[in-house]
C-alpha positions as CSV (number, residue, x, y, z in Angstrom):
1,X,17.3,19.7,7.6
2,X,13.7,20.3,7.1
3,X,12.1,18.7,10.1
4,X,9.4,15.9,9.5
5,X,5.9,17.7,10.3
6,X,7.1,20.5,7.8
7,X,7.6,18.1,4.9
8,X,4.4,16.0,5.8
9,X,2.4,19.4,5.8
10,X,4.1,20.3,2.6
11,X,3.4,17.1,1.2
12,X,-0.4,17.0,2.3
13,X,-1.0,20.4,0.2
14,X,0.5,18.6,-2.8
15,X,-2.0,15.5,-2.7
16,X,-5.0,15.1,-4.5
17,X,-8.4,16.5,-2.9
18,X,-9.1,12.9,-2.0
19,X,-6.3,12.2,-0.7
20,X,-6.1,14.9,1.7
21,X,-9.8,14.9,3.0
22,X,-9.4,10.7,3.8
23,X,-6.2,11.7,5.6
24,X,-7.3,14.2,8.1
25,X,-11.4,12.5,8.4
26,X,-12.3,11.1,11.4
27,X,-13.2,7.7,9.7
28,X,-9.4,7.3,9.4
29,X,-8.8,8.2,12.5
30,X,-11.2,5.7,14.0
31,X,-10.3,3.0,11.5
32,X,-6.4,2.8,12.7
33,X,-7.8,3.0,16.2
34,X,-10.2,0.2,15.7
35,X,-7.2,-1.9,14.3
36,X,-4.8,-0.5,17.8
37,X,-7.8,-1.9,20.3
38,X,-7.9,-5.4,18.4
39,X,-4.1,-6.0,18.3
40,X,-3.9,-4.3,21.8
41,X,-1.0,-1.7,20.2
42,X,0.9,0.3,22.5
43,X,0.6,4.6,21.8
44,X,3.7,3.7,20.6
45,X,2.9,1.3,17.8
46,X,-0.2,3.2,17.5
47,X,1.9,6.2,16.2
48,X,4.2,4.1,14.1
49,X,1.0,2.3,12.6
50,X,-0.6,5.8,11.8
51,X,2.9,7.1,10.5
52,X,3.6,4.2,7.8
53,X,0.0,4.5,6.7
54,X,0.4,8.2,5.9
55,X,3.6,7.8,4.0
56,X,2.0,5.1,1.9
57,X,-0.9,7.1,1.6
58,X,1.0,10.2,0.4
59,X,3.5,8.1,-1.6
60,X,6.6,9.0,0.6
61,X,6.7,4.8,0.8
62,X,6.4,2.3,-2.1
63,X,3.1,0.4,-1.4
64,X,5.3,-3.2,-2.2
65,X,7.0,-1.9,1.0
66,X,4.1,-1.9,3.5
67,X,3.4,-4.7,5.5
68,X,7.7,-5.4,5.9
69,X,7.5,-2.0,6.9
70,X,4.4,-2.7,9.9
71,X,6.2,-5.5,10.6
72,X,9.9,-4.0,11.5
73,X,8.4,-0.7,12.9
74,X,5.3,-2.4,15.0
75,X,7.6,-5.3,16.3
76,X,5.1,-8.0,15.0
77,X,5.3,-10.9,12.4
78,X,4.9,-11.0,9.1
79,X,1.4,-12.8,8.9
80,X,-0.2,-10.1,10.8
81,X,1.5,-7.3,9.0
82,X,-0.1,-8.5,5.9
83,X,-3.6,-8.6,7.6
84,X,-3.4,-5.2,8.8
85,X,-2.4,-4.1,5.6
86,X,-4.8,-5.8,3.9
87,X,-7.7,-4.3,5.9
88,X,-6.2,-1.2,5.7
89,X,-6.1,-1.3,1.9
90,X,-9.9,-2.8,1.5
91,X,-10.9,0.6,4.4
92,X,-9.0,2.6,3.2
93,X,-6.5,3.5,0.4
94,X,-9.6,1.7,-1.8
95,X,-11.6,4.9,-1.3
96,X,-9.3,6.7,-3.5
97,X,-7.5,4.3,-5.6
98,X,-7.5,6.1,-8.3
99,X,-5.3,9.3,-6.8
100,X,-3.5,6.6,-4.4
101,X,-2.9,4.5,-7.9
102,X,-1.3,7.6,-9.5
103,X,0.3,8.6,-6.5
104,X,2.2,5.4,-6.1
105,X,3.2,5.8,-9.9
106,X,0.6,2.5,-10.6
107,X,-1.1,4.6,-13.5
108,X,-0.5,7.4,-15.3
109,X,-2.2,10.9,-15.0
110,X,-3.7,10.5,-18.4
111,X,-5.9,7.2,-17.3
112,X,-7.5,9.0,-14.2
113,X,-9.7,10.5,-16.9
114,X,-11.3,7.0,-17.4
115,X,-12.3,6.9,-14.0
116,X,-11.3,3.9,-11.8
117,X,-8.9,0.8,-13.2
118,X,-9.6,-2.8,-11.7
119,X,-6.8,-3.4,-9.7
120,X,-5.9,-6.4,-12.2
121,X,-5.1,-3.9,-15.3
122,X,-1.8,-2.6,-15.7
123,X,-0.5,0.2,-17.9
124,X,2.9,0.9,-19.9
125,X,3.8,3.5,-16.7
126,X,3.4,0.7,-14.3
127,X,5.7,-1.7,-16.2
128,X,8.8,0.8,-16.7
129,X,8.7,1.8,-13.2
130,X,9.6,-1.9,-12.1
131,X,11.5,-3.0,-15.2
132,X,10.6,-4.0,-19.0
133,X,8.3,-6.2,-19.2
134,X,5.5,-8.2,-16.9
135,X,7.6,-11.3,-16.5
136,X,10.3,-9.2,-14.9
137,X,7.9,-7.4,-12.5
138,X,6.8,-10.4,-11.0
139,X,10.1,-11.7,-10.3
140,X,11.1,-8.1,-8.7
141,X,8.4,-7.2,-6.6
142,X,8.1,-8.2,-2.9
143,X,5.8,-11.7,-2.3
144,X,3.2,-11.8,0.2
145,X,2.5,-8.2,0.1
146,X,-1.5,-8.3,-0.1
147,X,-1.9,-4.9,-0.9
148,X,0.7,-4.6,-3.4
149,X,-0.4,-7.9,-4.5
150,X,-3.9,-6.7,-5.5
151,X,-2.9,-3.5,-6.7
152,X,-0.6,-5.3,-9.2
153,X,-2.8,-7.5,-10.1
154,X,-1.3,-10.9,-8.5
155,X,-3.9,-13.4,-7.3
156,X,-3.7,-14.4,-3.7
157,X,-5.4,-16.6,-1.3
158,X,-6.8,-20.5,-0.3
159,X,-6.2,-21.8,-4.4
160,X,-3.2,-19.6,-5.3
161,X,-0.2,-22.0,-5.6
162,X,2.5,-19.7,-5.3
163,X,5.1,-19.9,-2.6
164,X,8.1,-17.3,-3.0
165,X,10.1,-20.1,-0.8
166,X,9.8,-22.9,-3.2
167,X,11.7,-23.5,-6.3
168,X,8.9,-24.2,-9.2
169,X,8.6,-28.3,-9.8
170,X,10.1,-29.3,-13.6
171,X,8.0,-31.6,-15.0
């Protein structure tokens, strides 16, 4: 079996331009740092925090999966797993949504011509990859994901309504 810096490197030289020169800049490197100091992460967790950002980054992780993953591989809750997330989403896969979009299979190479997409639009590629239609891919992706919330479009925050634990009230 191949061993796991061989298929990171191999995967790094298949990523957009972008993509690699955000992954290997020192403003990533000091951003996940900033975010170690504040939550006062071990080397440990710093490693596992750097790790799961790189897979996402490169597309080896489904974004939807993010924040559980933080959360089982950093030993902390759910709540702060989505704040990290979030923060690392708005500093940093925001830089190159547009490669990080198409790597992540949320748009299709054909609408990177067009420039960027707001992170509300969604495209036929996006929909098959979940299921048929957009009713279905809101009942089959993860809740309280921010970053795969905003990506796909689902509005979050203080007036959203939505709680994936409650069963919706008939009138």
């Amino acid at each position: 079996m191949d061993d796991p810096k061989q298929i990171l490197t191999e995967k790094f030289k298949k990523m957009p331009e972008d993509i690699q020169e955000i992954a290997i800049s020192d403003e990533f490197q000091s951003f996940i740092q900033s975010i170690v100091e504040k939550e006062g992460f071990s080397d440990e967790q710093s490693g596992a925090l750097q790790a799961e950002t790189i897979m996402v980054l490169f597309g080896m992780t489904d974004i939807k999966e993010f924040a559980y993953n933080l959360e089982s591989e950093l030993g902390i809750n759910l709540e702060k797993a989505n704040d990290i997330t979030a923060k690392i989403d708005q500093n940093v896969f925001s830089k190159v949504r547009s490669s990080f979009n198409e790597v992540q299979g949320l748009s299709s190479p054909k609408s990177q011509s067009s420039g960027d997409k707001k992170l509300d639009q969604e495209d036929d590629s996006s929909e098959e990859k979940v299921g048929g239609s957009s009713q279905e891919k809101t009942e089959e992706r993860p809740t309280g994901d921010p970053v795969a919330g905003s990506i796909l479009g689902e509005k979050r925050g203080p007036g959203s309504k939505h709680d994936p634990y409650r069963e919706p009230i008939e009138e």
